[in-house]
C-alpha positions as YAML, in Angstrom:
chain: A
units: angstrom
residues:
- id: 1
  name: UNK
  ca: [24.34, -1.85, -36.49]
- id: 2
  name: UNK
  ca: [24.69, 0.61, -33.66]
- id: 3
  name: UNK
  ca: [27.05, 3.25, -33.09]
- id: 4
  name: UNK
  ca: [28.69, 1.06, -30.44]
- id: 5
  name: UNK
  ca: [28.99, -1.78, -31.80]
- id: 6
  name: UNK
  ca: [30.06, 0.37, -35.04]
- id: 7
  name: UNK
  ca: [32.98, 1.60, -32.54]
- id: 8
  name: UNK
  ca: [33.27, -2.09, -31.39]
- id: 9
  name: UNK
  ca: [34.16, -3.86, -34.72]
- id: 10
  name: UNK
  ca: [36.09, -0.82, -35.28]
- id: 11
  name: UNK
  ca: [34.18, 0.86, -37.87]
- id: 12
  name: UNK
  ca: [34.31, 3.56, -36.59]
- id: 13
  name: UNK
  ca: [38.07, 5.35, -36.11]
- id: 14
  name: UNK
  ca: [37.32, 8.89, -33.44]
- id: 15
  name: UNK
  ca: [41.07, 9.35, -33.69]
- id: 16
  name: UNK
  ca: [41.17, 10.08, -37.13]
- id: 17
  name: UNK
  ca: [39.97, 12.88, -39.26]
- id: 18
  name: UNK
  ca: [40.60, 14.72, -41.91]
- id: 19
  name: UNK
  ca: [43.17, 17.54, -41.66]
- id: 20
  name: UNK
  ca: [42.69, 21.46, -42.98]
- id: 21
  name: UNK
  ca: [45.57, 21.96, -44.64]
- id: 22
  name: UNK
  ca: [46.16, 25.45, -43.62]
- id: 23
  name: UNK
  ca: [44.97, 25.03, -39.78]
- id: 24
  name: UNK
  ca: [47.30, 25.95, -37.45]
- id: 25
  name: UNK
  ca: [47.56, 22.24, -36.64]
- id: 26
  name: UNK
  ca: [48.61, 21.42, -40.01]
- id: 27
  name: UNK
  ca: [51.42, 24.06, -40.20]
- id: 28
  name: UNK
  ca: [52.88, 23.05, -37.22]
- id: 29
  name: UNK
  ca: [53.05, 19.23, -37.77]
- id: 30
  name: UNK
  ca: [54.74, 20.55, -41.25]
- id: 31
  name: UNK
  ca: [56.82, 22.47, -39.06]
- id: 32
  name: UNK
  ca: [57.85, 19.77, -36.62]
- id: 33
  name: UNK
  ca: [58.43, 17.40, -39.41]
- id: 34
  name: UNK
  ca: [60.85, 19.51, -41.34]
- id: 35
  name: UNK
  ca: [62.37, 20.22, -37.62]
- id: 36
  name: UNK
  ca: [62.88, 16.89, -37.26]
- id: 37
  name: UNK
  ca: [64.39, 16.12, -40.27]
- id: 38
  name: UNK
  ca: [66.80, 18.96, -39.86]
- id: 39
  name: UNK
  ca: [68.29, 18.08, -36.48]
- id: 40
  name: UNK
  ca: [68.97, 14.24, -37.55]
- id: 41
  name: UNK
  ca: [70.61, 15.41, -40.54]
- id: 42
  name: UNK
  ca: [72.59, 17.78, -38.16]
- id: 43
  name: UNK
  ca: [73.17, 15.46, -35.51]
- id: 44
  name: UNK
  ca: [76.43, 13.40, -35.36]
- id: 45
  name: UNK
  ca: [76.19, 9.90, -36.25]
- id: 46
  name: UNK
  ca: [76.78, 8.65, -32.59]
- id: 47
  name: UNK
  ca: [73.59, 10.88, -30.88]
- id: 48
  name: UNK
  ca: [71.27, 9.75, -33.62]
- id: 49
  name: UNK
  ca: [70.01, 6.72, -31.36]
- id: 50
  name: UNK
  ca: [69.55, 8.65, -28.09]
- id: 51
  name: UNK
  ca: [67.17, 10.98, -30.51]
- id: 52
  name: UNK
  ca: [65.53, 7.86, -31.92]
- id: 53
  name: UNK
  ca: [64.84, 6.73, -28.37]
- id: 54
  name: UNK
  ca: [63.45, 9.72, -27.14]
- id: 55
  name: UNK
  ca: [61.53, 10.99, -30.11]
- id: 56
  name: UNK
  ca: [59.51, 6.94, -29.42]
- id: 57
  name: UNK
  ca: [58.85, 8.11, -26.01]
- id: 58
  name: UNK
  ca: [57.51, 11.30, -26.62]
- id: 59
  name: UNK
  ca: [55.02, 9.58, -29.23]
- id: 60
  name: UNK
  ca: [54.18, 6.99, -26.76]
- id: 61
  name: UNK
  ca: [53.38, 9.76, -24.35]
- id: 62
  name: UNK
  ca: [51.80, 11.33, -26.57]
- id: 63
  name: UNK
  ca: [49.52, 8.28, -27.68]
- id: 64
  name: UNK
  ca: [48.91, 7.62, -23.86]
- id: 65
  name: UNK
  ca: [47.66, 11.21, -23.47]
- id: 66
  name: UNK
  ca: [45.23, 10.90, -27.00]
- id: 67
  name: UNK
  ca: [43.86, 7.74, -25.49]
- id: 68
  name: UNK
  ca: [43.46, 9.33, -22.43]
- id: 69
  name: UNK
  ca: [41.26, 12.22, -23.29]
- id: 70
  name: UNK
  ca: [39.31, 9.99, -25.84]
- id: 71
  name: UNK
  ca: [38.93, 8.02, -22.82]
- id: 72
  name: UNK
  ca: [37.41, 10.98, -20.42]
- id: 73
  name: UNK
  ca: [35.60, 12.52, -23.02]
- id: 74
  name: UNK
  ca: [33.61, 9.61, -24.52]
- id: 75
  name: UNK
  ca: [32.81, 9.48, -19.89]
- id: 76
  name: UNK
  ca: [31.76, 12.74, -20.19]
- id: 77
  name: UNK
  ca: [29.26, 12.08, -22.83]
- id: 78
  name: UNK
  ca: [27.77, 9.15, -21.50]
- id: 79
  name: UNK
  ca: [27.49, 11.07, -18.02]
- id: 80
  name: UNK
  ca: [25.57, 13.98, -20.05]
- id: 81
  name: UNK
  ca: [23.32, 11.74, -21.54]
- id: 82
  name: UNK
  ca: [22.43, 10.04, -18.58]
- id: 83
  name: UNK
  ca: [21.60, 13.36, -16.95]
- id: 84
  name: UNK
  ca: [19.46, 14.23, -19.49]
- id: 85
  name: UNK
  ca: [17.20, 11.58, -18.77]
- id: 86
  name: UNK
  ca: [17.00, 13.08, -14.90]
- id: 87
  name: UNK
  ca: [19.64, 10.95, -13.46]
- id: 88
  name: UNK
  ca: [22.59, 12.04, -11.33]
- id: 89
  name: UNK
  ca: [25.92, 10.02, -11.09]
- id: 90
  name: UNK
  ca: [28.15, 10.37, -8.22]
- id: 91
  name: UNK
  ca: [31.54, 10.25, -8.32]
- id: 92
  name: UNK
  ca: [31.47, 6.77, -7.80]
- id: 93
  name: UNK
  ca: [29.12, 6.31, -10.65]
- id: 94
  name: UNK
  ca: [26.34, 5.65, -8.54]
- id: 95
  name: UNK
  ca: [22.87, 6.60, -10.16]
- id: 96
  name: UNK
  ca: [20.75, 8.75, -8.09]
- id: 97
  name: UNK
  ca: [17.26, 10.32, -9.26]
- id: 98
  name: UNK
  ca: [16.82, 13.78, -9.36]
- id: 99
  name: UNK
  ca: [13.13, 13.51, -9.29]
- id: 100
  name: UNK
  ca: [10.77, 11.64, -7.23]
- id: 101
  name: UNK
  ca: [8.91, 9.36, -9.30]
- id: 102
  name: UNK
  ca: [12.18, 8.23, -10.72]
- id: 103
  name: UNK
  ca: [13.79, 5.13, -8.72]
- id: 104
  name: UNK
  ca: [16.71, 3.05, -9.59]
- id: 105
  name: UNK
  ca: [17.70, 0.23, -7.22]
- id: 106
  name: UNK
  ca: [19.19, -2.18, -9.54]
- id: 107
  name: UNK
  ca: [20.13, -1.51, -12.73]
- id: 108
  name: UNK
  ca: [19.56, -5.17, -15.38]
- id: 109
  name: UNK
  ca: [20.63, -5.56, -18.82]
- id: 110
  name: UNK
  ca: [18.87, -7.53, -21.58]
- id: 111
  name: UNK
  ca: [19.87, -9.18, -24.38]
...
């Protein structure tokens, strides 16, 4: 099975790895937690659900953003690789050769 198709059928999960507990990533998502935690027990009853509501935006900005990036850098590797093999891409994704003897006027897939 290919990488792709690996990625297709979801065998493959980029957004999740494994965590070093003492990175500074780690600390601070203990951090935010216990934050968190601490303000709703602080919070009167009747602000609670304005928290709620905001702390679900944030993580669905947040998610956007994640998704995002995946997004631009999975683009950038595919744009690196095809450079490799002497290609240029526009910023249309256009290819263009870099050298001569390589030509590319129509681009086929087969299965």
């Amino acid at each position: 099975m290919t990488t792709i198709e690996m990625l297709y059928y979801g065998h493959i999960h980029p957004q999740e790895k494994l965590i070093d507990p003492e990175s500074r990533f780690a600390v601070l998502q203990d951090f935010l937690s216990s934050s968190d935690e601490d303000l709703t027990r602080l919070l009167p009853e009747n602000c609670r659900g304005a928290y709620e509501t905001f702390k679900a935006a944030y993580d669905e900005l947040y998610a956007i953003t994640e998704t995002e990036a995946f997004a631009d850098g999975f683009s950038l590797g595919v744009r690196l690789g095809i450079e490799s093999y002497g290609r240029k891409i526009d910023s249309w994704g256009s290819f263009h050769a870099l050298t001569p003897h390589i030509a590319i006027s129509k681009m086929t897939f087969q299965n």
